[in-house]
C-alpha positions in Angstrom: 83.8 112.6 120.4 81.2 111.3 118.0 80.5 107.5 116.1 81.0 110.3 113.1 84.2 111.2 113.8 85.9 108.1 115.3 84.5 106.0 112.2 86.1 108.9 109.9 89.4 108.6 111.6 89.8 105.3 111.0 89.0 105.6 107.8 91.2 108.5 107.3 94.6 106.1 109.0 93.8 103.9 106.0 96.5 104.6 104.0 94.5 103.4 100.6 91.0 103.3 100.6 89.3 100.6 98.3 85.5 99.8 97.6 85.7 97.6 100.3 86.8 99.7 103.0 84.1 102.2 101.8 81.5 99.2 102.2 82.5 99.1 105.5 82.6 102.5 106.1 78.7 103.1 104.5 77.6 100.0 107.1 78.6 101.9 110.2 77.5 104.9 108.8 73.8 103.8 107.4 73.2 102.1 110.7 75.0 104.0 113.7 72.7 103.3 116.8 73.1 99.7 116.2 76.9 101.1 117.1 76.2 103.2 119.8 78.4 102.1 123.0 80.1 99.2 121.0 84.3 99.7 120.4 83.7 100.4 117.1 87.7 99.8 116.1 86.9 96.2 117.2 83.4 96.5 114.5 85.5 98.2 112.0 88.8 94.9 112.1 86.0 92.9 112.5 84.2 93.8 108.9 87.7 94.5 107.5 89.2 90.7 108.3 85.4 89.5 106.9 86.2 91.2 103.5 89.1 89.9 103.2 88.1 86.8 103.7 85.3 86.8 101.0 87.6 88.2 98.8 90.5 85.4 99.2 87.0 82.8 99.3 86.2 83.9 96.0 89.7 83.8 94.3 89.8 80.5 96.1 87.1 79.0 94.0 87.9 80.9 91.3 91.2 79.0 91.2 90.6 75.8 92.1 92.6 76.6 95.6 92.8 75.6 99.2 91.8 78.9 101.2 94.1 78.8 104.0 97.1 78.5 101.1 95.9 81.5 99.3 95.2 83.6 102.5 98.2 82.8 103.9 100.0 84.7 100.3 97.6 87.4 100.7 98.8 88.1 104.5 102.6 87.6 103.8 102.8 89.2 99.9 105.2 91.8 100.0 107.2 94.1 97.5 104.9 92.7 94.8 106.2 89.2 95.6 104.6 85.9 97.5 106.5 84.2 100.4 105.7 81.0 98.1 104.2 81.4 94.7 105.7 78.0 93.2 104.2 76.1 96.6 100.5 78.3 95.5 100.5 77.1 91.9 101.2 73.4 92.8 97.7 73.4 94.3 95.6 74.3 91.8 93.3 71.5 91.7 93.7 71.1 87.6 91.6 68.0 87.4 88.4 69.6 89.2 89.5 72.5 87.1 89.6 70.8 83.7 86.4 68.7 84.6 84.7 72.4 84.9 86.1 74.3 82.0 84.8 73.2 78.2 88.0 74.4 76.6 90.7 74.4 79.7 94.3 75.6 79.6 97.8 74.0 80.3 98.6 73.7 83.5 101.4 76.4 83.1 98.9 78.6 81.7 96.5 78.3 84.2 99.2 78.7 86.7 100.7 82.1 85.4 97.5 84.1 84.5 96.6 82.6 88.6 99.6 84.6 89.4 98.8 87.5 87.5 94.8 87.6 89.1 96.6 87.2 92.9 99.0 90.2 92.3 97.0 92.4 89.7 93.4 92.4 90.9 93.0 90.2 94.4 95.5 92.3 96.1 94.3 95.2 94.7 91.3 94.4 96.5 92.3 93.7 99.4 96.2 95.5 100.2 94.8 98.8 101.8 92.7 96.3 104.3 95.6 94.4 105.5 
């Protein structure tokens, strides 16, 4: 059995691919003797936990978030929902926030449309890695 084929079917149990899981699909593909005699499912969680990661890290500071908060939402959101979405929009840093922004928005603005971002484009991102 070949890198070629073991990388494609783990690709292939991926019930949703996304850009990201292509990125890490086109690593292990553009480079495959760096692979060669490594457990390449380990490679592949690996790079899949590390894009998740810098996903969530971006939305973080995107935000104004603690990291651990919002990964913990991203690994537990289920049926559309978070285990704890009041808990995630109480720690919005709005002070740093409005110290950054010119024009910022109410709290409960900023709170909702945070919401919308998690379930509408982070998890979108991010869903058919976890």
């Amino acid at each position: 059995m070949g890198m070629g084929i073991s990388v494609m079917a783990i690709f292939m149990s991926t019930r949703n691919s996304s850009k990201l899981l292509s990125e890490v699909v086109a690593e292990i593909e553009d480079d495959k003797d760096k692979f060669i005699g490594q457990d390449i499912e380990a490679f592949f969680n690996r790079m899949r936990y590390e894009l998740i990661d810098k996903e969530i890290s971006e939305f973080s500071k995107k935000w104004f978030l603690p990291f651990e908060d919002v990964k913990y939402e991203g690994y537990n959101f289920k049926d559309g929902n978070l285990a704890n979405e009041n808990s995630l929009k109480s720690k919005i840093d709005y002070d740093r926030y409005a110290e950054t922004i010119e024009e910022p928005v109410p709290k409960f603005t900023l709170r909702r449309e945070m919401i919308e971002d998690f379930k509408n484009n982070l998890m979108g991102e991010v869903s058919s890695l976890l």
